[in-house]
C-alpha positions as CSV (number, residue, x, y, z in Angstrom):
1,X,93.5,126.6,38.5
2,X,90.0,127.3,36.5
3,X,89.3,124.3,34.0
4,X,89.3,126.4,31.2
5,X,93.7,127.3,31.5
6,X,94.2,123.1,31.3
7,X,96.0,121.5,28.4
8,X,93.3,119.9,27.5
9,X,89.9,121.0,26.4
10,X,86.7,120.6,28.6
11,X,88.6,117.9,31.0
12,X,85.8,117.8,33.1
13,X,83.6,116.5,30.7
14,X,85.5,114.2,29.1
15,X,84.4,110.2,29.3
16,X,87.4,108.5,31.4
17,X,88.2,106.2,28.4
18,X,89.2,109.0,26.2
19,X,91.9,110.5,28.6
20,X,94.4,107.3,28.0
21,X,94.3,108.7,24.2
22,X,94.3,112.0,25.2
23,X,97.5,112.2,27.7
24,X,100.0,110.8,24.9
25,X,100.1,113.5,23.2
26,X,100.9,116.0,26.6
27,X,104.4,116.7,28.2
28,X,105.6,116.6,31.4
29,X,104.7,119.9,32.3
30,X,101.3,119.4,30.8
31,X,100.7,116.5,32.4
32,X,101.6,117.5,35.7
33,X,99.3,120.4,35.5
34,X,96.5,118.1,34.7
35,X,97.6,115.6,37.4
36,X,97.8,118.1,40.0
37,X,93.9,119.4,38.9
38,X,93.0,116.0,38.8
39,X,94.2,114.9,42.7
40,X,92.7,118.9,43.6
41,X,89.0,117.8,41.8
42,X,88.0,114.5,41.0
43,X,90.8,112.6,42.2
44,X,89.7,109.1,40.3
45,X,91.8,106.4,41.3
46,X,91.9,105.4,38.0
47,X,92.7,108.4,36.2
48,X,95.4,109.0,38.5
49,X,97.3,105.9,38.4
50,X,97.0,106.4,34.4
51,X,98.6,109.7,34.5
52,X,101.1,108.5,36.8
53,X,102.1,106.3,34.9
54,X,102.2,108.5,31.9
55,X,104.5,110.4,33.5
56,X,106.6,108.2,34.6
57,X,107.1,107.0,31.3
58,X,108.0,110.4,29.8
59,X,110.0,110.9,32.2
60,X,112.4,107.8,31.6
61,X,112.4,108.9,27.8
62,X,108.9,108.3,26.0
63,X,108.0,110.9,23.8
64,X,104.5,113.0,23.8
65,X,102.8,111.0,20.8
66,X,102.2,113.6,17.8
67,X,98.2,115.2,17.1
68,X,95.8,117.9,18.6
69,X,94.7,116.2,21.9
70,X,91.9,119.1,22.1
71,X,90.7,117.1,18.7
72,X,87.5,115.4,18.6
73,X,87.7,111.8,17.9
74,X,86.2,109.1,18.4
75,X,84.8,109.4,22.0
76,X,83.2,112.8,20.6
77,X,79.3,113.0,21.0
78,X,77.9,112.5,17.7
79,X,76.1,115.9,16.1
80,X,72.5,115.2,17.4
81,X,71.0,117.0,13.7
82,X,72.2,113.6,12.4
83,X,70.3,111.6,14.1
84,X,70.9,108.2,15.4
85,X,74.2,106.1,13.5
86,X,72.2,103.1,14.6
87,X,70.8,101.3,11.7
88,X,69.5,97.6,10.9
89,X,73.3,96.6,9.7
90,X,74.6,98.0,12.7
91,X,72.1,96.8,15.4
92,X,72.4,93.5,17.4
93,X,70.3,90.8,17.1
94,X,66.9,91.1,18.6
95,X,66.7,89.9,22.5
96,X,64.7,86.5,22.6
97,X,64.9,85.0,25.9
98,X,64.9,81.5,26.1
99,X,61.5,80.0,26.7
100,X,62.2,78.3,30.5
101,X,63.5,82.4,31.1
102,X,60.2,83.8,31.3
103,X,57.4,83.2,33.1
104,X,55.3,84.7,30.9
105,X,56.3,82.9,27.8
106,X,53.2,80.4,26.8
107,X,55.6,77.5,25.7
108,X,57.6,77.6,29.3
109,X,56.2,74.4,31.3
110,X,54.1,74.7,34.0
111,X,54.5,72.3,36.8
C-alpha cells in the first residue's frame, strides 16, 4: 500500500512522538492498516508495540478519541517565514561551565 492511501497524512514523516496522539483518534480498521504498513516499512519496535496496544484497547471497548488526526498540532514544523519562536523570555540560561570544568578557563588552578 502507497503511503499516500494511509489514514493518516504523511506517516512517513511524522516525528515518532506525535503518532501516540495521532492513533487515538483511528479505528480498528484504520489502525490495522497503519500497523500492517508499519511491520511492511519501518517496523519500529516502538511504534509497533504502541499501536499494538492501541488496538488492543479498542478492541476491548475504548473508543477512537474525537478530532482530525491529519491536523497539524503541536508536533507541526513551525512556518519558516516566521522565523525563529525562540526569544530572550523563552531561551535558557546561558551555559557557564564551572571553573575546575575547563581547562581553558584562567581562574581553574593549575597544579
Amino acid at each position: 500500500m502507497p503511503e499516500r492511501d494511509l489514514p493518516l497524512k504523511d506517516y512517513d514523516h511524522l516525528p515518532v512522538g506525535s503518532l501516540t496522539t495521532r492513533i487515538r483518534s483511528l479505528g480498528v480498521e484504520d489502525l490495522t492498516t497503519l500497523l500492517d504498513y508499519e511491520k511492511a516499512h519501518g517496523n519500529r519496535f516502538q511504534v509497533v508495540r504502541v499501536m499494538e496496544s492501541r488496538l488492543s484497547s479498542l478492541r476491548n471497548g475504548a473508543q477512537p478519541s474525537g478530532g482530525d488526526p491529519s491536523a497539524s498540532g503541536a508536533d507541526a514544523p513551525a512556518a519558516p517565514e516566521g522565523g525563529s519562536k525562540a526569544s530572550e523570555a523563552t531561551s535558557g540560561p546561558p551555559v557557564n561551565p564551572p571553573s575546575h570544568g575547563d581547562p581553558t578557563n584562567p581562574a581553574q588552578p593549575r597544579s
